[in-house]
C-alpha positions as CSV (number, residue, x, y, z in Angstrom):
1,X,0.0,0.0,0.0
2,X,2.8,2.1,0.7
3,X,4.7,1.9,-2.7
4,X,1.6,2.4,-4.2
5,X,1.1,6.0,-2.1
6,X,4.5,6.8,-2.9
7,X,4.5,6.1,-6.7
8,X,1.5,8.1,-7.0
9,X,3.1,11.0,-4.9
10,X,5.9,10.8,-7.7
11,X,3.6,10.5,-10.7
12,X,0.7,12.9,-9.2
13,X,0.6,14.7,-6.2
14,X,3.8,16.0,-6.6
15,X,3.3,17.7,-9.9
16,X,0.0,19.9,-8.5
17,X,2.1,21.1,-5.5
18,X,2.6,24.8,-5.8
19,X,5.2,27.2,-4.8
20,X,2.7,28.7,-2.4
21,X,2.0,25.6,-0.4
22,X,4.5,24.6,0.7
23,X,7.9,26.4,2.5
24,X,10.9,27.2,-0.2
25,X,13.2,24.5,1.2
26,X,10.5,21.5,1.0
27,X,9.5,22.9,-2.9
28,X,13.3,22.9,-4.1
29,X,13.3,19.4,-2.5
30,X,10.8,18.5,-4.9
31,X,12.3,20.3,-7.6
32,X,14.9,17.9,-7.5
33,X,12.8,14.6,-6.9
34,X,10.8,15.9,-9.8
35,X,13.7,16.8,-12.4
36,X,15.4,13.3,-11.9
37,X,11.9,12.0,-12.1
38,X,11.6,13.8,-15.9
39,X,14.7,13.3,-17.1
40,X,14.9,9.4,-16.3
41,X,11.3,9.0,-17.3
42,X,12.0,11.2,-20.6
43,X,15.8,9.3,-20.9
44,X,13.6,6.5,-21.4
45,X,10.8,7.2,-23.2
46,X,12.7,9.2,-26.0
47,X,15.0,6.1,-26.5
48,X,18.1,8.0,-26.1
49,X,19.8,5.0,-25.9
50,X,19.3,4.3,-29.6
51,X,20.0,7.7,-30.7
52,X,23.1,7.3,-28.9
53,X,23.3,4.0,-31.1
54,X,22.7,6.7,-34.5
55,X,25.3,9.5,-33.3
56,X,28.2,6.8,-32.8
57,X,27.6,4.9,-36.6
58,X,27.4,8.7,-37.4
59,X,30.8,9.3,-35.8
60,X,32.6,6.4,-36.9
61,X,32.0,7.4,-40.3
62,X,32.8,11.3,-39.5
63,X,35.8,10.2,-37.4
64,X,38.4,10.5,-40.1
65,X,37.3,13.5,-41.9
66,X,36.9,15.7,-38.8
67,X,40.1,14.7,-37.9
68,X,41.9,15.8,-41.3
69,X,39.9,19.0,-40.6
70,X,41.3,19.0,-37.5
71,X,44.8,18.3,-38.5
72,X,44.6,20.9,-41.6
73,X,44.0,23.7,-39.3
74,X,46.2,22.4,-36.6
75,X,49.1,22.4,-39.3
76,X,48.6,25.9,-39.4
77,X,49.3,26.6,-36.4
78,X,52.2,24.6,-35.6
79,X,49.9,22.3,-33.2
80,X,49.5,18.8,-35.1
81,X,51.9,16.9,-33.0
82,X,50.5,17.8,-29.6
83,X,46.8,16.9,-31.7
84,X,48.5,13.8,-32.4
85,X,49.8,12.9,-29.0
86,X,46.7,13.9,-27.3
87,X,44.8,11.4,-29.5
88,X,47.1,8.6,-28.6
89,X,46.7,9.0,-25.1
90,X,43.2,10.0,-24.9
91,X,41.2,8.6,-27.6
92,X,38.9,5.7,-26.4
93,X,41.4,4.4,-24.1
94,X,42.3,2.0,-26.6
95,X,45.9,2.4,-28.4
96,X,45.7,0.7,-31.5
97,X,42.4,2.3,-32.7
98,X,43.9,5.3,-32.2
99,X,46.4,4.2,-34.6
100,X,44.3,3.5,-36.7
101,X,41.9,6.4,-37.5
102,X,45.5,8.8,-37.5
103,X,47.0,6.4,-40.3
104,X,44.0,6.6,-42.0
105,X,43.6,10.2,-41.5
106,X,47.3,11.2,-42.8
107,X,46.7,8.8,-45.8
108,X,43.1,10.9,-46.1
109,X,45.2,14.4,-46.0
110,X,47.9,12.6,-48.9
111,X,45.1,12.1,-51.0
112,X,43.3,15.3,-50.7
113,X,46.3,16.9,-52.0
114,X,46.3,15.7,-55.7
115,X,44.3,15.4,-58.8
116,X,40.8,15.5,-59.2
117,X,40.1,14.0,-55.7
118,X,41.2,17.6,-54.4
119,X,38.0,19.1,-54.9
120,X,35.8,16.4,-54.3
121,X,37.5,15.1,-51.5
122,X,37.3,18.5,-50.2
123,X,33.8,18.8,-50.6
124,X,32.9,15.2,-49.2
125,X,35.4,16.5,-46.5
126,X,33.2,19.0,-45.3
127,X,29.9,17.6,-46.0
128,X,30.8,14.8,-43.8
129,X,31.7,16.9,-40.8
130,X,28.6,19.2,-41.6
131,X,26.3,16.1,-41.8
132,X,27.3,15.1,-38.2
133,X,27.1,18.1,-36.2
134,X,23.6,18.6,-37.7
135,X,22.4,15.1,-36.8
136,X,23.5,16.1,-33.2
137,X,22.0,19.4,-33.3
138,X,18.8,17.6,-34.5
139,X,18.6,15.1,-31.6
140,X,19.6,17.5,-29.2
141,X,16.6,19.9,-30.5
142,X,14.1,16.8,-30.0
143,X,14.9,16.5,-26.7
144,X,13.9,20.3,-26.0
145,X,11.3,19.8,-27.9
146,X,12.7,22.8,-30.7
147,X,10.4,22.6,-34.3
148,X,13.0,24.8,-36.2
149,X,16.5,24.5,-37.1
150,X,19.4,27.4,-37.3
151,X,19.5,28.8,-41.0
152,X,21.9,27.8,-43.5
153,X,23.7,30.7,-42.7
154,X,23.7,30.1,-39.1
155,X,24.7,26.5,-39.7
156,X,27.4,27.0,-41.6
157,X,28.9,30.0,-39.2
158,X,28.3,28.2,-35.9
159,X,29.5,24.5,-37.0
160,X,32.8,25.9,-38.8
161,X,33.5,28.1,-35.7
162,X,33.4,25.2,-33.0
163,X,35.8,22.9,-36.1
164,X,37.5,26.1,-36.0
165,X,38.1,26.1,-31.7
166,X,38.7,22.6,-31.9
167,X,42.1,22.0,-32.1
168,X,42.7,25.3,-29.7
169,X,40.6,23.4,-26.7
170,X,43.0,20.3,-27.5
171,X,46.1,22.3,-27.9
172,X,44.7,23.7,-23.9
173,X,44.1,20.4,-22.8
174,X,48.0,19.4,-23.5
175,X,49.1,22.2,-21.7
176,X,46.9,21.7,-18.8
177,X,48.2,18.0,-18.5
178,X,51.9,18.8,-19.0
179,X,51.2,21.7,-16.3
180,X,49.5,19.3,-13.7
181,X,52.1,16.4,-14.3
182,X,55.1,18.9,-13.7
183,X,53.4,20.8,-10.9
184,X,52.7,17.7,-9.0
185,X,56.3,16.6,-9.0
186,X,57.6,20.0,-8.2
187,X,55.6,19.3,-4.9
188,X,56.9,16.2,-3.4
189,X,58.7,18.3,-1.0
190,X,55.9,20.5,0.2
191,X,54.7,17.5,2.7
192,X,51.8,19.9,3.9
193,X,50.3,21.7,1.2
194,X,51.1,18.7,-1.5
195,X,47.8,16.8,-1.0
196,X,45.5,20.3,-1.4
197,X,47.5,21.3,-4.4
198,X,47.5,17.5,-5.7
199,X,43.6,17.1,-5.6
200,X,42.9,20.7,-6.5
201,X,45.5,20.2,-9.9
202,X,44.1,17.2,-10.7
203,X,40.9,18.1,-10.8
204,X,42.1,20.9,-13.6
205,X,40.7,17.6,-16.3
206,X,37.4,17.4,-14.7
207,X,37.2,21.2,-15.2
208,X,37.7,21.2,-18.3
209,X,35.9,18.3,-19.0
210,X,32.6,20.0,-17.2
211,X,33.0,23.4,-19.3
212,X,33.1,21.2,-22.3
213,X,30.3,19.5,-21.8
214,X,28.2,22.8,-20.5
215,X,29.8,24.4,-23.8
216,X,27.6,22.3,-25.7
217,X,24.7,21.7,-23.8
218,X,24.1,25.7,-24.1
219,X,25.2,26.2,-28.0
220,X,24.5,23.0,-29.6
221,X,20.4,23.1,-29.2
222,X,18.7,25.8,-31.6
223,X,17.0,27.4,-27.8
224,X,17.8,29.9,-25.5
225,X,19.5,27.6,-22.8
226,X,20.0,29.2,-19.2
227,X,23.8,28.7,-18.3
228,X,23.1,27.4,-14.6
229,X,21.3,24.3,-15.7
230,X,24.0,23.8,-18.3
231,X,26.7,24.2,-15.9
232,X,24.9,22.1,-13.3
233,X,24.2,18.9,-16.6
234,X,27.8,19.7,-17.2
235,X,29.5,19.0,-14.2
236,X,27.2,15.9,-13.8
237,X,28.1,14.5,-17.2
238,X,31.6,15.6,-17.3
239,X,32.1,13.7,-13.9
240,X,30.5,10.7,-15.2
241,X,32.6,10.9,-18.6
242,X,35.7,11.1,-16.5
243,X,34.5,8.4,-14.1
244,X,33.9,5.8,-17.3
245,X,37.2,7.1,-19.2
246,X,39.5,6.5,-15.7
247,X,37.2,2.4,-15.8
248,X,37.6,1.9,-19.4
249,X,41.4,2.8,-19.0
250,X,41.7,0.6,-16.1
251,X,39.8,-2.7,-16.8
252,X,42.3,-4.8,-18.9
253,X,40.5,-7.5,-17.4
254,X,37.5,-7.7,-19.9
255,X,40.3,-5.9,-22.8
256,X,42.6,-8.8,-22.8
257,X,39.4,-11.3,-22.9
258,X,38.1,-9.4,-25.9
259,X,42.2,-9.3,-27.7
260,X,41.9,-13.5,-27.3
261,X,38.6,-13.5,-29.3
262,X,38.9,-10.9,-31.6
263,X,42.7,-10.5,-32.4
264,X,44.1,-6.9,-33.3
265,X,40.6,-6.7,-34.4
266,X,39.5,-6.1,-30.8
267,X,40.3,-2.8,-31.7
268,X,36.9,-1.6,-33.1
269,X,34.3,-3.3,-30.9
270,X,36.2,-1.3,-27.8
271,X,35.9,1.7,-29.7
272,X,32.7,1.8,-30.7
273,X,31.7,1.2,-27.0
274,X,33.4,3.9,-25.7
275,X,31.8,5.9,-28.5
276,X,28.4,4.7,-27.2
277,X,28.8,4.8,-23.5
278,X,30.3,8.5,-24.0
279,X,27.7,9.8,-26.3
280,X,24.7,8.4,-23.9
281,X,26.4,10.0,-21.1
282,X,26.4,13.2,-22.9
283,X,22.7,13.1,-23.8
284,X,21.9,11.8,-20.7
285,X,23.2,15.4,-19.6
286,X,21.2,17.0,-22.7
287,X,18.3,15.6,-21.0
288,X,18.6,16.7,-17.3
289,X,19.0,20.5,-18.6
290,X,16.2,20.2,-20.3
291,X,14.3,19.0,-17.1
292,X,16.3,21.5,-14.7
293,X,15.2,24.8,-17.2
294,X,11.5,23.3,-17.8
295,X,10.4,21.9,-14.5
296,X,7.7,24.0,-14.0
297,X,6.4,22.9,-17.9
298,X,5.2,19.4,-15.9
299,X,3.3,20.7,-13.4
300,X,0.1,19.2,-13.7
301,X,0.9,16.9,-16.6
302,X,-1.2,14.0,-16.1
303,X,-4.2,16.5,-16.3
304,X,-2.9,18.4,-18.9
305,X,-2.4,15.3,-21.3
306,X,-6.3,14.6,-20.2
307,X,-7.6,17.6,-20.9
308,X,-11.2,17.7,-21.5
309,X,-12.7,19.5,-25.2
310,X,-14.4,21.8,-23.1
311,X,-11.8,22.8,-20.9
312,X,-9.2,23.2,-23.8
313,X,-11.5,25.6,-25.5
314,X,-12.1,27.7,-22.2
315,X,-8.1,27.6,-21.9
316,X,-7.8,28.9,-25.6
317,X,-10.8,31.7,-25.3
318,X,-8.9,33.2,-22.0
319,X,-5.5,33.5,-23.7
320,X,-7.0,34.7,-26.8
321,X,-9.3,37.3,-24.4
322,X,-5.8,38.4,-22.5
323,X,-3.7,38.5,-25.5
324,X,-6.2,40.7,-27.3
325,X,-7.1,43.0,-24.5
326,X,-3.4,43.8,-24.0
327,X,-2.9,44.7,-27.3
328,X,-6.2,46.7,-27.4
329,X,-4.3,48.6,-24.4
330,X,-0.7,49.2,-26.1
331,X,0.7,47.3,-23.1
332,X,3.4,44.9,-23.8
333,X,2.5,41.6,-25.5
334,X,1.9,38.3,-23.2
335,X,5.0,35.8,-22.8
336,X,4.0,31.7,-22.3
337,X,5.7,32.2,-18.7
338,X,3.4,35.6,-18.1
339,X,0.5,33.8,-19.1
340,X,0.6,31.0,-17.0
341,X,1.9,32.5,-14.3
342,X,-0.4,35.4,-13.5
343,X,-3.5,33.2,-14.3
344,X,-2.6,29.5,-13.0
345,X,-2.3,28.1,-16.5
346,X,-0.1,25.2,-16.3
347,X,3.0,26.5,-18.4
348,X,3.1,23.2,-21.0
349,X,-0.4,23.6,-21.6
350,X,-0.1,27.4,-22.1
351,X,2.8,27.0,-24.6
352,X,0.6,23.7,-26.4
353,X,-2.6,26.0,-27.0
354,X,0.3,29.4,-28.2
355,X,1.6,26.9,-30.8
356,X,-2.0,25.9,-32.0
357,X,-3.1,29.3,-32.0
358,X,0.3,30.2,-34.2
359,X,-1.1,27.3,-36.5
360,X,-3.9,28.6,-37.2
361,X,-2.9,31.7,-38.1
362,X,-5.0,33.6,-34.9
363,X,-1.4,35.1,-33.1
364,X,2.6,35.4,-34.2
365,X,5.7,35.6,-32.4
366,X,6.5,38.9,-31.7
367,X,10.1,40.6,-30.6
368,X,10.1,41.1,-26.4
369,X,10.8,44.6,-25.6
370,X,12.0,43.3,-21.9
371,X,15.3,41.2,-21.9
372,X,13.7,37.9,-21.8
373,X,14.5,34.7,-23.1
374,X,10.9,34.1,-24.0
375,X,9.2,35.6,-26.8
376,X,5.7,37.4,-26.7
377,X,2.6,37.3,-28.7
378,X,-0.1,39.1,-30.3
379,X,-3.1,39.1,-32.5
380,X,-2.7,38.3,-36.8
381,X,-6.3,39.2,-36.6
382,X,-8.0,42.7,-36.0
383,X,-9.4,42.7,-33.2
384,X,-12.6,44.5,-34.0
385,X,-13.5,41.0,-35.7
386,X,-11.7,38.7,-33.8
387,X,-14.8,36.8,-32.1
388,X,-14.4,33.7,-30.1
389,X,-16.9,32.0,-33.0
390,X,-14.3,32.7,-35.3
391,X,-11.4,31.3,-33.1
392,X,-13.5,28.2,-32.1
393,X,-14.1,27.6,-35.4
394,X,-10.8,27.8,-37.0
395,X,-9.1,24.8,-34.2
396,X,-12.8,23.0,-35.0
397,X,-11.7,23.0,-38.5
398,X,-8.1,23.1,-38.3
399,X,-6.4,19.5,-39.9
400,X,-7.2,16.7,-42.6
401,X,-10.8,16.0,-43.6
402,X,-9.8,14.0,-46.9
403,X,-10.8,10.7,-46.2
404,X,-12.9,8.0,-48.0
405,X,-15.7,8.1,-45.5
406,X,-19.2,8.8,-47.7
407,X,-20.1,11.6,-45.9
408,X,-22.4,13.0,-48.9
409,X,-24.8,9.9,-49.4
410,X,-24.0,6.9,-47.1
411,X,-23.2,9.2,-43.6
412,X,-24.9,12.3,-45.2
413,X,-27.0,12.4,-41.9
414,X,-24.6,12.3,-39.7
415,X,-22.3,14.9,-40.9
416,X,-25.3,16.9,-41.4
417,X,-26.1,16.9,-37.4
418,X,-22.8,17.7,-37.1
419,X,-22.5,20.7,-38.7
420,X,-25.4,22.5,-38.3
421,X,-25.4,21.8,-34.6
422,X,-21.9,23.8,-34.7
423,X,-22.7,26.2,-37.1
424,X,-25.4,27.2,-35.0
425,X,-23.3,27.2,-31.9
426,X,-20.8,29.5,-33.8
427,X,-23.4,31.8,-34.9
428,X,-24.0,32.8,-32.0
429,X,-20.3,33.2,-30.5
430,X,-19.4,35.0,-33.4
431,X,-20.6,38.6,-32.7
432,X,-18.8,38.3,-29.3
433,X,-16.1,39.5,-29.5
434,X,-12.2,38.6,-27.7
435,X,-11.8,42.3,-26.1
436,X,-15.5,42.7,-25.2
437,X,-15.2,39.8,-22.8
């Protein structure tokens, strides 16, 4: 009886708790309970596991091209054998495949240089790296739930700037280990202060680790992403990234079984582990700062999935009522989070009716005069013949009615009871109007 109170405390009751209810401490409490609860329950039910799957085949076949991007620009610079040896020591744990993909990378480079394969190469070059970092910008936008992409333009600028920083990070991390592995023999002979400076330097890896995953966490989805959450995912992620790297480094148990079955071979099954295990882990973190910026979006979530007819269109008819009587005011335009919070609108619901109303052509996006993150919204229609008839109708009507059903002879009755019983129902909401109410 217990477990049963307690799951639907974690499925239920918790999610109709308001801030008001309860004292700040006990509501961040919750906070928590109910941001693990979303982003395991949403880890799952996304299948993040298989999209992890799709991102490492995607890598594996980007590996080698991004890295002869890598390399060209790191040439540049004078930074290609510090790229090199930071591969070999870093690079799945595993030695040989390491090897591997940088053999096959200069050989990629040697070929790229000659005959016709020169501009072609360089072309499959770069659409290969493109194509990756928009498959991850795509998943990372289905997990917050984003509809639109960056422009071209935007894609092409962003994506060549973080190829672009690339080799600089890696050229940073190479200092910061030569700088920790000097420093910490420098203090042997400071028996007091050696174990602070020791745990303090080598966390320098996790640091950078953390700020690499919070780096893309904010920049990689095409959303306004609040840094704290980021930073919070990032350190959680980053953490768990080191924590598997330091266990996949360390096990030559299970390594040595896999060289006796698979040979030198062994090679690519290890790699495309650590591939998958790393790219779960970091969209494992995608997920949690999705939960940590959007907990309040769940509150009442079971009932806002069961949402009556009736109660949707009484939702839609007092947004419409507000957004139209602020504009009839010159006031500033409604935001999702203004909506629902000065009216006790659950914020998913309120964004969910916004994006049918945008559908339908009723409101549009407008600029936010304030500093906010969120944008505002106001009336396509005017609102001298904006009538809730007229907004009613256009949901009733909104979607596909082009199906083989005889609605004209065999079901002629029934879709005549239909649609006089709404048309009359409209005629009669349609001379009131939005800002009259």
């Amino acid at each position: 009886m217990k477990i049963a109170q307690i799951w639907r405390f974690l499925t239920y009751d918790i999610w109709r708790i308001t801030e008001s209810e309860v004292t700040k401490s006990t509501y961040a409490l919750y906070n928590i309970i109910k941001t693990v609860y979303i982003c395991i329950t949403r880890f799952a039910n996304d299948r993040l596991i298989n999209k992890a799957s799709a991102l490492t085949y995607s890598t594996l076949l980007a590996i080698v091209p991004i890295l002869a991007v890598l390399f060209a620009i790191a040439r540049g610079f004078g930074f290609d054998n510090v790229m090199e040896e930071q591969i070999k020591s870093n690079f799945g744990g595993s030695p040989e495949a390491a090897e591997a993909i940088l053999s096959f990378t200069q050989s990629y480079l040697a070929q790229t240089k000659s005959g016709v394969f020169l501009g072609f190469g360089l072309v499959l070059l770069f659409w290969t790296v493109i194509n990756l970092v928009m498959e991850i910008e795509i998943t990372f936008n289905r997990i917050w739930e984003v509809k639109r992409q960056r422009s071209v333009y935007r894609q092409i600028t962003d994506f060549f700037s973080m190829i672009l920083l690339a080799p600089i990070l890696i050229v940073v991390s190479a200092g910061l280990s030569i700088f920790t592995t000097t420093t910490l023999k420098e203090m042997e002979d400071f028996a007091l202060l050696a174990p602070i400076f020791q745990f303090l330097i080598r966390l320098i890896p996790y640091i950078f680790t953390w700020f690499m995953f919070t780096g893309l966490y904010v920049f990689m989805p095409n959303t306004k992403v609040r840094f704290k959450h980021a930073l919070v995912a990032g350190i959680i992620a980053g953490t768990a990234f080191q924590a598997f790297q330091y266990l996949y480094i360390n096990s030559q148990l299970w390594v040595s079984k896999y060289n006796a079955i698979y040979g030198s071979f062994a090679a690519l099954p290890l790699f495309l582990l650590w591939l998958h295990i790393s790219w779960t882990i970091c969209l494992f973190g995608a997920e949690l700062t999705y939960a940590g910026q959007n907990i309040k979006s769940f509150n009442f979530e079971q009932d806002t999935r069961n949402i009556s007819l009736r109660y949707r269109d009484f939702i839609v008819i007092l947004i419409m009522s507000l957004i139209t009587k602020r504009f009839e005011k010159n006031e500033p335009p409604y935001t999702a989070i203004q909506l629902s919070e000065e009216n006790q609108i659950p914020l998913r619901l309120t964004r969910k009716i916004l994006y049918l109303l945008q559908e339908t052509g009723i409101i549009h996006e407008v600029a936010n005069d304030k500093k906010s993150e969120e944008t505002a919204y106001q009336p396509s229609i005017d609102i001298n013949q904006l009538s809730v008839g007229m907004v009613l109708n256009r949901l009733y009507t909104k979607g596909s009615e082009n199906f083989k059903i005889d609605k004209d002879k065999v079901f002629s009755s029934e879709w005549k009871i239909l649609t006089e019983s709404r048309n009359e129902y409209y005629s009669k909401t349609c001379k009131v109007l939005l800002k009259d109410l």
